[in-house]
C-alpha positions as a Markdown table, in Angstrom:
| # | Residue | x | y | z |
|---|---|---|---|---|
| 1 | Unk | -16.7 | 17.6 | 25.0 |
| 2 | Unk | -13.1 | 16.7 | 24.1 |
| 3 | Unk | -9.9 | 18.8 | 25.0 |
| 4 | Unk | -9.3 | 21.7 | 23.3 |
| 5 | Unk | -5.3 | 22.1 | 21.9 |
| 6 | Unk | -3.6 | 25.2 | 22.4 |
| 7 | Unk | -2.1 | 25.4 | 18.8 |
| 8 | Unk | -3.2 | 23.3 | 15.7 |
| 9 | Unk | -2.1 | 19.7 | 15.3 |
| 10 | Unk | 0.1 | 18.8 | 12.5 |
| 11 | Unk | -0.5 | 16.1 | 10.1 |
| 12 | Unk | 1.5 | 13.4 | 12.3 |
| 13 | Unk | 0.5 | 14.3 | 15.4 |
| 14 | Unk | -3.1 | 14.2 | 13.9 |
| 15 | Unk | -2.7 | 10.8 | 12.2 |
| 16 | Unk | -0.8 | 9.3 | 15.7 |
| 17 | Unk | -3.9 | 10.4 | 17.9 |
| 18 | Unk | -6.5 | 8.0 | 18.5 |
| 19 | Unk | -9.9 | 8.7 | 17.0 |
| 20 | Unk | -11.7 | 9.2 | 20.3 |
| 21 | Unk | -9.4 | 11.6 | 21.6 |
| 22 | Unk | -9.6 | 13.7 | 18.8 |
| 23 | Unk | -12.3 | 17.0 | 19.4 |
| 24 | Unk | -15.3 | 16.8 | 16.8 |
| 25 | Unk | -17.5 | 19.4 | 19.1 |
| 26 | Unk | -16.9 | 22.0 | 15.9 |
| 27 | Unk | -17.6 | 20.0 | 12.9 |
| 28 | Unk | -21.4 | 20.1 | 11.9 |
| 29 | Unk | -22.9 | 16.8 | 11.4 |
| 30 | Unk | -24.3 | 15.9 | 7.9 |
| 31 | Unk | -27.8 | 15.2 | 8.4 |
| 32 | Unk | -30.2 | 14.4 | 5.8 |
| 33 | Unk | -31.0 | 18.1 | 4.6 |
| 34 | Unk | -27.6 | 17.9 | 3.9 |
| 35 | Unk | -27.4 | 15.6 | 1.5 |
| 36 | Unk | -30.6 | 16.1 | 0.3 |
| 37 | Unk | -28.8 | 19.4 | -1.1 |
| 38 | Unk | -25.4 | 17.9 | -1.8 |
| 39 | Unk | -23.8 | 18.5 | -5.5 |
| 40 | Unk | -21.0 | 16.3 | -6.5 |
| 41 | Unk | -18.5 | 18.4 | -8.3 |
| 42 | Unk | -16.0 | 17.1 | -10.2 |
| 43 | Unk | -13.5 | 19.5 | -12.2 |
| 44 | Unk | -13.5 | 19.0 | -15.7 |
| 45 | Unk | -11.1 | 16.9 | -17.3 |
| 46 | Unk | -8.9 | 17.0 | -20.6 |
| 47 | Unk | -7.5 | 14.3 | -22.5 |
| 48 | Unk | -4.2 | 14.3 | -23.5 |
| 49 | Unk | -0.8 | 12.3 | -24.3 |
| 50 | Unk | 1.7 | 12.2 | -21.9 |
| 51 | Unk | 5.4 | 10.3 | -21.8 |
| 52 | Unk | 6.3 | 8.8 | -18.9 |
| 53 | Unk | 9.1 | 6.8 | -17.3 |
| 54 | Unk | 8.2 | 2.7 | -17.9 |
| 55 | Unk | 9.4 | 1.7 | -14.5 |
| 56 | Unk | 6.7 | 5.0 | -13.1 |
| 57 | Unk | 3.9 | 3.8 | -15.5 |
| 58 | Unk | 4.2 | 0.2 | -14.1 |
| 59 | Unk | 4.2 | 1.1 | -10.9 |
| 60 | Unk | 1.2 | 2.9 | -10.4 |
| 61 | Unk | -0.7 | 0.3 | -12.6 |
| 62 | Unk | 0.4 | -2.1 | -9.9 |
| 63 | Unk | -1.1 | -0.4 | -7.3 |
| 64 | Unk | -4.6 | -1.5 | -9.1 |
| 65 | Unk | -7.6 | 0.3 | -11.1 |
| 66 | Unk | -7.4 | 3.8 | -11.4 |
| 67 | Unk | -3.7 | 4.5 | -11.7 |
| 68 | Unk | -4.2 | 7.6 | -14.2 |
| 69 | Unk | -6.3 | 9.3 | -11.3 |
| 70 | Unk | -3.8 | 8.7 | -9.1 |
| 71 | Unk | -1.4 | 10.2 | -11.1 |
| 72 | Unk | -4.1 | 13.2 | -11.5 |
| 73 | Unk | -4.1 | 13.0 | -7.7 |
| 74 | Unk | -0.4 | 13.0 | -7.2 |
| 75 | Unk | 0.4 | 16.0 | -9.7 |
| 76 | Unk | -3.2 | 18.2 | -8.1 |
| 77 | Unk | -1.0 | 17.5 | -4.7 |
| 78 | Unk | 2.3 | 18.7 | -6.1 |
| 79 | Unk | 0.0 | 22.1 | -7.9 |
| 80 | Unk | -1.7 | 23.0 | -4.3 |
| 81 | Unk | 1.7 | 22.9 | -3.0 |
| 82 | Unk | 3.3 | 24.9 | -5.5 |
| 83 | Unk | 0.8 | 27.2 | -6.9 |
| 84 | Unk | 1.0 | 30.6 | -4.9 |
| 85 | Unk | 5.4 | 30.4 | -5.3 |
């Protein structure tokens, strides 16, 4: 079994560690039955029309397929953060 910490990790400290030093022990693995019983849940989606900055349009295009779920991404991330203010 792997070390124990004595307080949580942050992000950075979590993302710096290597993977074999970090402590699995409480994480269940996902055997068969648990996919067998899996759902995929996706939330439900609206279409709608948006104006953006060109330059912030052509950006995320660049980074490849799927630029308007990043966006969705990116504004979910800024939500979680801000929701409970």
């Amino acid at each position: 079994m792997k070390k124990r910490y004595d307080k949580a990790l942050t992000t950075e400290e979590l993302a710096a560690m290597p993977d074999e030093d970090i402590d699995y022990s409480d994480i269940p693995e996902l055997d068969e039955n648990f996919w067998a019983n899996a759902v995929v849940c996706t939330p439900e989606k609206r279409g709608i029309y948006i104006k953006l900055d060109n330059d912030i349009v052509e950006w995320m295009k660049a980074q490849g397929k799927g630029y308007q779920t990043r966006i969705n991404a990116i504004l979910r991330t800024y939500y979680e953060a801000h929701r409970n203010h």
